[in-house]
N, C-alpha and C positions, 0 to 999 in steps of 0.2 A: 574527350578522353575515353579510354575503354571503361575505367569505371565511372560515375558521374557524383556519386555521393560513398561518403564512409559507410554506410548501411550498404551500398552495392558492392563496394568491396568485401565486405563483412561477410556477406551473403555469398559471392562469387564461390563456387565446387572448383572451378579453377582459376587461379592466380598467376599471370605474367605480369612482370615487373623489368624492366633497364634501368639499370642504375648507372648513374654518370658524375665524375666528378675529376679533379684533380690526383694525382698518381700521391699514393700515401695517405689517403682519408679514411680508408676500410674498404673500398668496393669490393675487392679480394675478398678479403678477411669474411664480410657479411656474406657473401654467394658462399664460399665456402661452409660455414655452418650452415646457411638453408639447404644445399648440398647435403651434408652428411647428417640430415636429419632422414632423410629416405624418399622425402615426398618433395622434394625440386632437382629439376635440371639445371643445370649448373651449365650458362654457352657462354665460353670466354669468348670474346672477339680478338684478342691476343692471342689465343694457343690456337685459334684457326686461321689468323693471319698465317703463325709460323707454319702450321704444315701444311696448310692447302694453298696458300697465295703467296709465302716468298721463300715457301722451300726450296724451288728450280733455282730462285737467284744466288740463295747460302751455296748451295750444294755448287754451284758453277762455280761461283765464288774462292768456296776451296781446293775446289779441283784445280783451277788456273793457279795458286797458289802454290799447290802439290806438282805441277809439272815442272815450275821451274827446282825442284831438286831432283837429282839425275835417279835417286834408289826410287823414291816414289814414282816418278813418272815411269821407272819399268814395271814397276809393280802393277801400278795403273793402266798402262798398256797392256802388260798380259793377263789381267781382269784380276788378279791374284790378291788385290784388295777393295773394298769401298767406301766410300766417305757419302757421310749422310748428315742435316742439322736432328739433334738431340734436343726436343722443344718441350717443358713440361710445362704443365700451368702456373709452377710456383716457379719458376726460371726459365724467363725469356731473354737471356742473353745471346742465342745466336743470333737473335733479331735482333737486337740492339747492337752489337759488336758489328753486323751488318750494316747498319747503317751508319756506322760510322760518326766523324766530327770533322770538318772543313778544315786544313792549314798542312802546314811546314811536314812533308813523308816522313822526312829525319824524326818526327815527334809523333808519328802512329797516324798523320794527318789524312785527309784524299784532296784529291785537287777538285775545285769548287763544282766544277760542270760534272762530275761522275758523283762528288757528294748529292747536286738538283737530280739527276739521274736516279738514286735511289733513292732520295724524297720520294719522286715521281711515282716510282713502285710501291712505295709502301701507301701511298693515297689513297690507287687505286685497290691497292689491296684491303687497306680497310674498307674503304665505301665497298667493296665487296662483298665481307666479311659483315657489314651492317644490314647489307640487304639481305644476308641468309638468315637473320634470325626470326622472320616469319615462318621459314621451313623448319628451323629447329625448334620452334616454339611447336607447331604441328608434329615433327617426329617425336618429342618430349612426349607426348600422350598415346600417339596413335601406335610406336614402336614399340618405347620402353615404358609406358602406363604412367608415368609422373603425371602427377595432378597437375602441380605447380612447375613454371617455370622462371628460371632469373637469368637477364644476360648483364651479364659483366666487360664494364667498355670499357676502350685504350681512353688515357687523358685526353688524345687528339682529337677524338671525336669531334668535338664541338669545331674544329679545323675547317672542316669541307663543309658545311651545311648555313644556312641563311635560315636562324631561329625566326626573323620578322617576315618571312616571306609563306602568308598560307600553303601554298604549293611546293615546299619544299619537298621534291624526292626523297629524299633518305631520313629527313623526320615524318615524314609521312605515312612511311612505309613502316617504321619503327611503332608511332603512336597506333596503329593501326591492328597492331600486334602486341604489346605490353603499355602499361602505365610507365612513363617515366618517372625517375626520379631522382632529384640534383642533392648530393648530400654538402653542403655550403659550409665549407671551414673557414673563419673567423681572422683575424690579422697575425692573431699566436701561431696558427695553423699556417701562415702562408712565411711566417719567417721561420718556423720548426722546416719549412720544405726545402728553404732558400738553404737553410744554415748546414740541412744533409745531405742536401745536393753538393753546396763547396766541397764537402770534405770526400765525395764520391763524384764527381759527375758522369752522365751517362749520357746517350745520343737520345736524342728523341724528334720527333716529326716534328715541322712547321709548316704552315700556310707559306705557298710559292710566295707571295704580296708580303709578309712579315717578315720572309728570309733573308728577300734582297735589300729589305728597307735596314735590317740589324746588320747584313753583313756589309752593308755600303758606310752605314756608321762604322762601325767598329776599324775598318780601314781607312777612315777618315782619323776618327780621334785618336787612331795609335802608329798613322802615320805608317802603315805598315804593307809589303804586298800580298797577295794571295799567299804566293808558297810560302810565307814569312810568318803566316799568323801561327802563334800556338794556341793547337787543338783545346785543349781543355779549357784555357783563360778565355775563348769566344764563348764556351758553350756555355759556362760560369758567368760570365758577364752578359750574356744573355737570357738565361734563366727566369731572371727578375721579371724581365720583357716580357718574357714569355706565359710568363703569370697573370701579370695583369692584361695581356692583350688575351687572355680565355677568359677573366673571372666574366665579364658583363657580358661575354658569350653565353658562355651556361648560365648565368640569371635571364638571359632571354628565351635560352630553352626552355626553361620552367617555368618564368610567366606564360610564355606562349602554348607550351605542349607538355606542361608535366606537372609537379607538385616539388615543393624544397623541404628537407630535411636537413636540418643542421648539424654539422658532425658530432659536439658534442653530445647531443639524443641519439645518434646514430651509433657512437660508443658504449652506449648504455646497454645496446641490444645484447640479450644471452640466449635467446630460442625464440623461434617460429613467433611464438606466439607476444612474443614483443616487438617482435617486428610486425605482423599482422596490427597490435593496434598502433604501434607508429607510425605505420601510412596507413592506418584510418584516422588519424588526425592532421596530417598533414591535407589530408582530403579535407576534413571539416576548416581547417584554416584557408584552406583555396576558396571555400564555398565562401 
C-alpha cells in the first residue's frame, strides 16, 4: 500500500486517499469537507463520468428527443438553440436519468438491449474515469499546489475490478496512487439504504453477469415479458441483490488493497485532522 504504517501516514507532506463504499455512507459528504478545508483536491469519479465520458451520449440523447417535436427541431436546425447535460457534483441526475431502468415505455421504461447498451457506456466510462485519477492526483499538486488529495468513487466501482486477483488493472492503478479506503456500513446502514431507495428508486450500473442473472429471475418469478416489466418494481426488487452481490466485493478490496473504516467512526469525522488519525488507525488495525 502507498502508506505501510500509521507513522507513515502521520508523516506523509502529501496524502492521497480513495475512498469506496456503498452510495449513502458519506463518501460525498467526507471529500467535500477535506475539500473545503483548502488543502485537498476533491476528484469525483462521478462529476467526470458526467462530463468528460457520457456527456456525447446525454447530449445525443436529448437531441434525438428534441427532433421529434417540430419547434425544437427548427430551432435546432437553424442552430438558434442548444442543449447540453448540466452535471454538478452534488446532482448527478443527468447521468442517472440516462441510464435509465429496463421495462414497459408506457411506464418511463427502455427496452432491454439499449438499457445493456448504456450499461455498456457507463463501464467503460467509469473504468475510465478510475484510471485518470493518477493524473489527477499529479495535477492536484503540480497545477493547483494541493498538498493532499481525495478521490471520491461511484458505488459501482467494485463492479469491473477482480479484488483477489494481484494484477488487477484498475486496482492496481488506483493503489498505486492513493491509499484505499472502504468505509463498511453495518446491517442498520444497509436496510436505512434498502428503505430510501423504496421510496426513491434510481437507476444505477450492474455487472453484465449480475444483470442477466436478476433480470432472467425477475421474468421468471413475475411471469412477465420484457416490455411488460415495471420500471421501478425491478429496480426496487433488485436493489437488495444488489447490495449484497457488492458488500463481500468491497471487503475484498480492503483485505486485499486497502484498509476499513466503519461508517459509524466515519460519521464522527468534523475536520482534517480527524480524519488524518482515523486512517491512522485504521492503518494500525490492518498492521
Amino acid at each position: 500500500m502507498l502508506y505501510s504504517s500509521a507513522s507513515d501516514w502521520a508523516a506523509a507532506p502529501q496524502k492521497s486517499v480513495l475512498i469506496f463504499a456503498m452510495s449513502g455512507l458519506g463518501k460525498t459528504h467526507v471529500s467535500n469537507m477535506l475539500r473545503d478545508t483548502g488543502d485537498w483536491f476533491h476528484y469525483s469519479i462521478d462529476y467526470r463520468i458526467g462530463t468528460r465520458y457520457m456527456g456525447e451520449y446525454i447530449t445525443d440523447s436529448c437531441l434525438a428527443a428534441a427532433m421529434e417535436h417540430p419547434y425544437l427541431r427548427e430551432m435546432l436546425m437553424k442552430d438558434a438553440i442548444y442543449l447540453a447535460p448540466n452535471v454538478h457534483t452534488h446532482d448527478l441526475s443527468a447521468v442517472s436519468t440516462y441510464l435509465g431502468k429496463p421495462g414497459d415505455p408506457a411506464k418511463g421504461g427502455l427496452p432491454i438491449d439499449e438499457y445493456r447498451a448504456r450499461q455498456a457506456q457507463f463501464k467503460d466510462a467509469e473504468v475510465a474515469a478510475l484510471l485518470d485519477t493518477a493524473k489527477f492526483a499529479a495535477r492536484a499538486q503540480s497545477v493547483y499546489g494541493y498538498p493532499h488529495f481525495v478521490c471520491d468513487t461511484g458505488g459501482s466501482v467494485c463492479e469491473w475490478v477482480d479484488p483477489d486477483n494481484r494484477d488487477d488493472p484498475i486496482l492496481t492503478a488506483l493503489s498505486n496512487s492513493c491509499l484505499m479506503v472502504w468505509i463498511e456500513g453495518s446491517d442498520a446502514h444497509t436496510e436505512s439504504l434498502i428503505a430510501r431507495f423504496d421510496k426513491a428508486p434510481k437507476p444505477m450500473a450492474y455487472q453484465p453477469e449480475f444483470l442477466a442473472r436478476v433480470w432472467g429471475e425477475y421474468l421468471n418469478k413475475n411471469n412477465v415479458k420484457q416490455d411488460d416489466v415495471n420500471p421501478d418494481d425491478f429496480i426496487r426488487w433488485t436493489y437488495a441483490q444488489a447490495l449484497a452481490h457488492r458488500q463481500p466485493r468491497y471487503a475484498a478490496m480492503a483485505q486485499n488493497w486497502g484498509v476499513t473504516v466503519a461508517a459509524s467512526d466515519m460519521a464522527t469525522v468534523r475536520d482534517q485532522a480527524d480524519f488524518t488519525s482515523l486512517i491512522g488507525h485504521a492503518l494500525e488495525a490492518r498492521a
